[in-house]
C-alpha positions as CSV (number, residue, x, y, z in Angstrom):
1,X,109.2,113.9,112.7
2,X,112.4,114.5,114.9
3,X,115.3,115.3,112.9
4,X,116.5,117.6,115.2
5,X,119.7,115.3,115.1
6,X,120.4,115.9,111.7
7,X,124.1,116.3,110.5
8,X,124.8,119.8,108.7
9,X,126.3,119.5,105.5
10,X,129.7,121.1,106.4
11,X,131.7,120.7,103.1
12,X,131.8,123.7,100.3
13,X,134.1,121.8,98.1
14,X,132.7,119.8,95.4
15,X,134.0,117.9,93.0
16,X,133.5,117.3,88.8
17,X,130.1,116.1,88.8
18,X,127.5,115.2,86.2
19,X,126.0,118.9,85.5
20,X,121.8,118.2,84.9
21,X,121.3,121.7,83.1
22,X,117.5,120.7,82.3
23,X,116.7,120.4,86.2
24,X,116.1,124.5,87.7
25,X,116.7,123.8,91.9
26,X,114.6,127.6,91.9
27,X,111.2,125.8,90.3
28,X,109.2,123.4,92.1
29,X,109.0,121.1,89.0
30,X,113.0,121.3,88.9
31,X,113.6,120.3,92.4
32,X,111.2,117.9,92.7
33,X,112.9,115.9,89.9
34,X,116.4,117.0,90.7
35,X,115.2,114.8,94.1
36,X,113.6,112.0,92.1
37,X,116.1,111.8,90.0
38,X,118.8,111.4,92.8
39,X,116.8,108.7,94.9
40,X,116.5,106.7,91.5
41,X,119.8,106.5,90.7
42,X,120.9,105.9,94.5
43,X,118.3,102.8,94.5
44,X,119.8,101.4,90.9
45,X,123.4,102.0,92.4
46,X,122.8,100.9,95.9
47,X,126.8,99.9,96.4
48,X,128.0,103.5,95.0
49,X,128.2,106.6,97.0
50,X,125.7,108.7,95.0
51,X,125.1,112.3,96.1
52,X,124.0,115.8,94.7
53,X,125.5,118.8,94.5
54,X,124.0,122.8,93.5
55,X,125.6,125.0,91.5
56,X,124.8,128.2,89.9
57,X,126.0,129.5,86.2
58,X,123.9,131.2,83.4
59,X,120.7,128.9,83.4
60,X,120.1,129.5,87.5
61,X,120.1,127.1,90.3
62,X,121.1,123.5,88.7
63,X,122.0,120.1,90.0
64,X,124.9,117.8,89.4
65,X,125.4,113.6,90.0
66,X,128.1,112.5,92.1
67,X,129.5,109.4,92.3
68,X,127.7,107.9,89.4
69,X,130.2,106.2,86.6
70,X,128.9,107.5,82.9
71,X,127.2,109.9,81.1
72,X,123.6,111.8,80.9
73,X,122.7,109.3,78.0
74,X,123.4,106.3,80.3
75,X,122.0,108.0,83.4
76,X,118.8,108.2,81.5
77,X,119.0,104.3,80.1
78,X,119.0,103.6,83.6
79,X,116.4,105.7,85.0
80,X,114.0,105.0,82.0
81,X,114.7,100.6,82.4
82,X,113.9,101.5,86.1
83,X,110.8,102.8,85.4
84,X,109.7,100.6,83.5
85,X,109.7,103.4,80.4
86,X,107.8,102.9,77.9
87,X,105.4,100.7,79.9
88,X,102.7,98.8,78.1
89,X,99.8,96.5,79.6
90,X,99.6,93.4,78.4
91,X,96.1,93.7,75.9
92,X,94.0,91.2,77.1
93,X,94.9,92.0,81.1
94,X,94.0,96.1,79.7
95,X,90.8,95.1,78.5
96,X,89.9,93.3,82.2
97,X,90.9,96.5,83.5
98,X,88.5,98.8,80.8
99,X,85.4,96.4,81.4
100,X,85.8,96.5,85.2
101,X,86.3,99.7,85.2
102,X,83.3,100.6,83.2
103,X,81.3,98.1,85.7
104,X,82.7,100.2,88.5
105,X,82.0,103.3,87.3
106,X,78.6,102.5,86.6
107,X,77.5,101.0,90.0
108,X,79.1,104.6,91.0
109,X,76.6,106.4,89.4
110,X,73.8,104.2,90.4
111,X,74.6,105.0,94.0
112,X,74.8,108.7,93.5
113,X,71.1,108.7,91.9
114,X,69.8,106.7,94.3
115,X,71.5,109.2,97.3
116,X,70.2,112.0,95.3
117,X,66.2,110.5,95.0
118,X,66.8,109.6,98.7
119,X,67.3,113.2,99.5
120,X,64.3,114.5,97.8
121,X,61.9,112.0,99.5
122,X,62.9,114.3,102.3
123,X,63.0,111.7,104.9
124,X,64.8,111.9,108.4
125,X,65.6,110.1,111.2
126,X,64.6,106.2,111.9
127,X,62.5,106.6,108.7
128,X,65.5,107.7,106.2
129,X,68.3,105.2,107.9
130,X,65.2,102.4,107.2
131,X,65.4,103.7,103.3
132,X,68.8,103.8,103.3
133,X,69.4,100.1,104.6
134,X,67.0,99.1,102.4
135,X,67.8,101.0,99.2
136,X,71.5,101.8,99.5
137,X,73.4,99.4,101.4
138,X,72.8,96.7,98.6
139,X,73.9,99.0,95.7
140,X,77.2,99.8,97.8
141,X,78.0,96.7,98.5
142,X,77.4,95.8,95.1
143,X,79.6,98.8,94.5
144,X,82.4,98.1,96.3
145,X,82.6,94.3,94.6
146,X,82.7,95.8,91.5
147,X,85.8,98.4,92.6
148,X,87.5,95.6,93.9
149,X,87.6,93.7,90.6
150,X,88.7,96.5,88.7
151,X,91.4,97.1,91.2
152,X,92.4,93.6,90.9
153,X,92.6,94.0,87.5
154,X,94.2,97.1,87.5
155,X,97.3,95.5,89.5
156,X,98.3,93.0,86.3
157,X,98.4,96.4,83.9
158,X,101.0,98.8,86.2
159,X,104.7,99.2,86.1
160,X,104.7,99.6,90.0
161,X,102.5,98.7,92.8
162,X,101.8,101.6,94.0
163,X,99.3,102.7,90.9
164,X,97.3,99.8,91.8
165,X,95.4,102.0,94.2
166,X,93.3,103.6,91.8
167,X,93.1,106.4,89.3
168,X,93.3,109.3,91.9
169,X,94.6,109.2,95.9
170,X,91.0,108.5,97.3
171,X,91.7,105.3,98.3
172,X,89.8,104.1,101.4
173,X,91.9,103.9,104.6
174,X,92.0,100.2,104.4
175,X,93.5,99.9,100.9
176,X,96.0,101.6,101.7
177,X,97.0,100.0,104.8
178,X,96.8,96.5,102.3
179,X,99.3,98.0,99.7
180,X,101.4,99.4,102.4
181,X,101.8,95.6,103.7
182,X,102.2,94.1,100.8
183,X,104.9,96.4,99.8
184,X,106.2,96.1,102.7
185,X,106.5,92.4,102.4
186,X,108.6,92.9,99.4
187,X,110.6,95.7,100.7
188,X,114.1,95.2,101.9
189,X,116.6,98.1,103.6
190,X,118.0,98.3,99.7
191,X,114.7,98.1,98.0
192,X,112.2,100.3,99.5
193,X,110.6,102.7,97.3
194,X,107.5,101.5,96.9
195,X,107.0,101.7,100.3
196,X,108.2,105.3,101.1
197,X,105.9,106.2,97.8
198,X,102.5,105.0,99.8
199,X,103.8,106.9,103.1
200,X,104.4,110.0,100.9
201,X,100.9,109.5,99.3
202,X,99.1,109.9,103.4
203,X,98.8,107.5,106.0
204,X,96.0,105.6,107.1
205,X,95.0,107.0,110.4
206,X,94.4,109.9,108.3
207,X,90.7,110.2,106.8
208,X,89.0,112.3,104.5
209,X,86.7,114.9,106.0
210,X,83.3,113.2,104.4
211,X,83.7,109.1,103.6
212,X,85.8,106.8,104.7
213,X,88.6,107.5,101.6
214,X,92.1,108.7,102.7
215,X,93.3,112.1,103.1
216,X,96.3,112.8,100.5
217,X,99.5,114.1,100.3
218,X,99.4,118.4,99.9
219,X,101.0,117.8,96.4
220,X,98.2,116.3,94.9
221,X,97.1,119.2,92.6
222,X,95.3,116.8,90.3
223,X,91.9,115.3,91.2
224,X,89.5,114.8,88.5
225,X,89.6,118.1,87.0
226,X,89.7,118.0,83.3
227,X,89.5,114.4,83.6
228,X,93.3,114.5,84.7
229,X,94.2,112.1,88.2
230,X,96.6,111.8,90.2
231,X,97.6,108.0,89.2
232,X,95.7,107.8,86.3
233,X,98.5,110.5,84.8
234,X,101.5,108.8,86.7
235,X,100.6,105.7,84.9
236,X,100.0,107.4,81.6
237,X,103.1,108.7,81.6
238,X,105.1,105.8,81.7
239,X,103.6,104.9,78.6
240,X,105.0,107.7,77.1
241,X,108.6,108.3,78.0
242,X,111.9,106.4,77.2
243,X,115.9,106.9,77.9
244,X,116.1,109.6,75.3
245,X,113.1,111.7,76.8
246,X,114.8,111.4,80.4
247,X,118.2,112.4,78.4
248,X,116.8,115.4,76.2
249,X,114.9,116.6,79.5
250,X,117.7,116.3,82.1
251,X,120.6,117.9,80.0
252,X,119.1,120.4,77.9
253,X,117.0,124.1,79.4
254,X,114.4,123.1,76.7
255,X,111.1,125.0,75.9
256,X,107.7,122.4,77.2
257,X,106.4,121.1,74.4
258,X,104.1,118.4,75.9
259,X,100.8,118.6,76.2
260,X,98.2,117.7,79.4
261,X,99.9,115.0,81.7
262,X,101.1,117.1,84.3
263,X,101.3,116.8,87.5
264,X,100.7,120.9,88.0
265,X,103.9,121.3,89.5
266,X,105.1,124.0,87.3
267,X,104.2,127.5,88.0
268,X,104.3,128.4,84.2
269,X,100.8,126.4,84.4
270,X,99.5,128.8,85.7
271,X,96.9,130.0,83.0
272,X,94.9,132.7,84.9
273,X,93.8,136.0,82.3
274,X,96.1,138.6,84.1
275,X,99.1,136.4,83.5
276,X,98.6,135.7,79.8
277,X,99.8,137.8,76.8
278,X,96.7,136.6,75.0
279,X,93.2,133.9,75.7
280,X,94.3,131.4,77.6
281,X,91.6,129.3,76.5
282,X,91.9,129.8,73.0
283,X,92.3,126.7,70.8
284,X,95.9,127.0,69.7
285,X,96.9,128.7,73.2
286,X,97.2,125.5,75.2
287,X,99.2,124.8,78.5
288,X,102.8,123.1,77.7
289,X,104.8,120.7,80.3
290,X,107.8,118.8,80.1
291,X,106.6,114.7,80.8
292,X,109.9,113.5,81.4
293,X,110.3,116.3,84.6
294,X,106.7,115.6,85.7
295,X,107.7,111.4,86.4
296,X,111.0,112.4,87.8
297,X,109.6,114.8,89.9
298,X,106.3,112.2,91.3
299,X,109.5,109.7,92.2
300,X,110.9,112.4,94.1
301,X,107.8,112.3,96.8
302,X,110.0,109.0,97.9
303,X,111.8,111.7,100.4
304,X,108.9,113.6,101.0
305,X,106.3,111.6,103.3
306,X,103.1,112.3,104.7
307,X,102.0,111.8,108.2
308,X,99.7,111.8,110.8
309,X,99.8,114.9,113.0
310,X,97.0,115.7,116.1
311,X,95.3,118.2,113.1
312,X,94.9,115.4,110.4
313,X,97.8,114.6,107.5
314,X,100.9,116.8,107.1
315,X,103.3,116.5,104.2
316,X,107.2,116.9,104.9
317,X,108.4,121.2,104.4
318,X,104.4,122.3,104.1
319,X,102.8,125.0,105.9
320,X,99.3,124.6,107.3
321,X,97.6,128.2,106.1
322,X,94.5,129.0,104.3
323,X,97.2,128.6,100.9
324,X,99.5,126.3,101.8
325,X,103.2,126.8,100.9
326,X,106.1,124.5,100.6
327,X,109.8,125.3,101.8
328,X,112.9,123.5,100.2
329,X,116.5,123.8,100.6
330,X,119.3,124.0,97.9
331,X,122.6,122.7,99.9
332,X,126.1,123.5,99.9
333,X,128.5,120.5,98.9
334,X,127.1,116.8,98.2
335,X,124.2,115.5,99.6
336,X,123.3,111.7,99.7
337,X,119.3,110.9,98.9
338,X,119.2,110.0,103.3
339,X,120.9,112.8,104.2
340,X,118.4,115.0,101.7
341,X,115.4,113.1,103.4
342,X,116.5,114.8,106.6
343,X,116.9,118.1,105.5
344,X,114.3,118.8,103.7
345,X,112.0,117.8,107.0
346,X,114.2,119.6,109.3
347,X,112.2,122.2,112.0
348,X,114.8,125.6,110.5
349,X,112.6,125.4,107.8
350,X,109.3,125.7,109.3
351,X,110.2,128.5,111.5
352,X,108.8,131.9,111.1
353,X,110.7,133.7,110.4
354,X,113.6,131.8,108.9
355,X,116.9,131.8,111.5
356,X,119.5,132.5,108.8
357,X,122.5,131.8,110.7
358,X,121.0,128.8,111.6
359,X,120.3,127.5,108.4
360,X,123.7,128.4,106.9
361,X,125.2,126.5,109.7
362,X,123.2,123.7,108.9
363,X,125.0,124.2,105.3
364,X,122.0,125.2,103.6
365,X,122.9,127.7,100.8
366,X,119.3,129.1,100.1
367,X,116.0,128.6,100.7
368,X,112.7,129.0,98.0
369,X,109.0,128.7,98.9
370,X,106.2,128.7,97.0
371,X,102.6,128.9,97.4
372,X,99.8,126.3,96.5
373,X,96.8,128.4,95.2
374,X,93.3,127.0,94.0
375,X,91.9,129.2,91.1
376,X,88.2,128.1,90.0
377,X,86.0,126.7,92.2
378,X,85.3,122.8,92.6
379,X,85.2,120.5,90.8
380,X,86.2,122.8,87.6
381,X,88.7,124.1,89.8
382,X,92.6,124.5,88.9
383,X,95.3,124.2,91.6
384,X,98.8,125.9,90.7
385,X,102.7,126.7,92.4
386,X,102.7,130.1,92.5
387,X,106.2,131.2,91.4
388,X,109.1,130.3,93.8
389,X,110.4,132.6,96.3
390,X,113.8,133.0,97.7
391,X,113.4,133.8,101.4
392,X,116.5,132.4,102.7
């Protein structure tokens, strides 16, 4: 991505803004919404000049609305109506989507005990692709008929095409180069979210290592594990939210009290023994999130895409190590959602080490990393933020 032109933000001098004390700019959770939140009131309010400021006072590093004409509790109204909050499926079109899925999910298994008998026969060459044409190619066609009706049916139960992929981002290539066209089709220079949330998801000249499925975005931390997915719980969680959960989540520096459905975005997730007072997997010692911060902060991966780079898939401000880590920027003076889009993709950040004059001439007022670690091994396996950094 060349952004090399980008426009430092120059002004220090902001005005009375709408002060979202529940958002922490210094926790990955907290940004990420702080970003949804701003690119979701810019596309509801596409004729006013909305922008987002930083400022720091006894709860740390929080964000304020500018531009935007009322208060948190009509703020959230708006986000939740956008959202489609609380979204639920029509019942008959949910129980299409239960049977097929069921149909789907069987063939699945099918094919895997077949591959697995196929193995044992210990066959090779000519002999084993013979057996495989024979044997397998029927069952994944038969397969793939059946995922195709479920994901047809799946499309008439969503609040937003984009959850029409599946339950988790191992799409194939192709189905996401369908839903990227038919968004696309529907997409207009003041309407295109949908769109910028498939191209933050991965890009489909980007393949998975083993398959024909899609390589995804480096903030999927969700992926089957615990029977949680990355969709599955996006979709979930629309169910579950209205305008007052936005309102109570945005303005107040609440205690989580919500349980499962999260993203894993919050390093307080984090359940390993050496960071617990007590048994993390004791009964009544269970993992709390916030849901209203975990939606908000998915929509903010509309300014974070994902794309194709000569060594496979790269998502916007991550590092490719052994544990990734992701760089963001808290700003000086307002910021629109565009200009945000620009920063946070901007080369400064990727440098090693960090050029600090040159990043507080860009008007960048600090910068906080974090670390993506994987604790378990697959697929009982956990990944976690490892608590922000400030390194700039």
């Amino acid at each position: 991505m060349n952004v090399a032109k980008s426009k430092p933000i120059t002004s220090d001098v902001v005005r009375d803004g709408l002060l979202l004390r529940g958002l922490d700019g210094a926790n990955p959770l907290g940004f990420l919404a702080a970003l949804g939140t701003l690119q979701t009131i810019s596309t509801v309010n596409p004729l006013l000049p909305i922008m987002m400021s930083w400022s720091d006072d006894s709860f740390g590093c929080r964000p304020s609305i500018h531009g935007f004409v009322g208060d948190v509790a009509s703020l959230s109204d708006q986000i939740a109506r956008h959202l489609n909050c609380p979204f639920h499926a029509d019942e008959s079109a949910d129980n299409e989507r239960m049977s097929t899925l069921k149909d789907f999910e069987a063939a699945r298994r099918t094919v895997r005990e077949a591959e697995d008998k196929l193995k044992k026969t210990g066959l090779k060459g000519d002999d084993r692709k013979a057996e495989e044409k024979r044997v397998l190619e029927p069952l994944r066609e038969e397969m793939a008929d059946f995922r195709n009706k479920w994901l047809g049916a799946l499309e008439k139960c969503v609040p937003s095409l984009e959850l029409s992929l599946g339950k988790h981002l191992n799409a194939t290539c192709g189905e996401l180069r369908d839903a990227g066209l038919q968004a696309l089709s529907e997409a207009s220079v003041m309407k295109r979210e949908i769109v910028d949330l498939l191209a933050s998801f991965g890009s489909d000249a980007c393949r998975a290592r083993k398959g024909d499925g899609m390589q995804s975005t480096a903030f999927c931390f969700i992926s089957g594990s615990g029977h949680q997915y990355f969709l599955d719980t996006v979709l979930q969680l629309t169910a579950k939210l209205d305008a007052k959960r936005f309102e109570l989540a945005l303005s107040q520096n609440a205690e989580a009290l919500d349980e499962r459905l999260s993203m894993r975005w919050d390093p307080l997730e984090d359940r390993r023994y050496a960071l617990m007072w007590n048994d993390p997997t004791s009964s009544d010692n269970v993992a709390k999130t916030n849901w209203a911060l975990n939606l908000l902060a998915y929509r903010g991966l509309v300014v974070i895409p994902s794309v194709p780079t000569a060594k496979g898939l790269r998502t916007t401000g991550w590092t490719s190590q052994r544990e990734p880590r992701w760089t963001w920027p808290i700003w000086r003076g307002c910021a629109s959602a565009s200009m945000v889009r620009s920063l946070l993709a901007h080369p400064l950040l990727a440098a090693e080490p960090l050029d600090l004059k040159q990043i507080n001439d860009l008007g960048i007022r600090a910068v906080y990393r974090s670390t993506r670690i994987q604790v378990g091994n697959p697929p009982l396996h956990k990944l976690n933020f490892t608590p922000a950094q400030r390194v700039g």
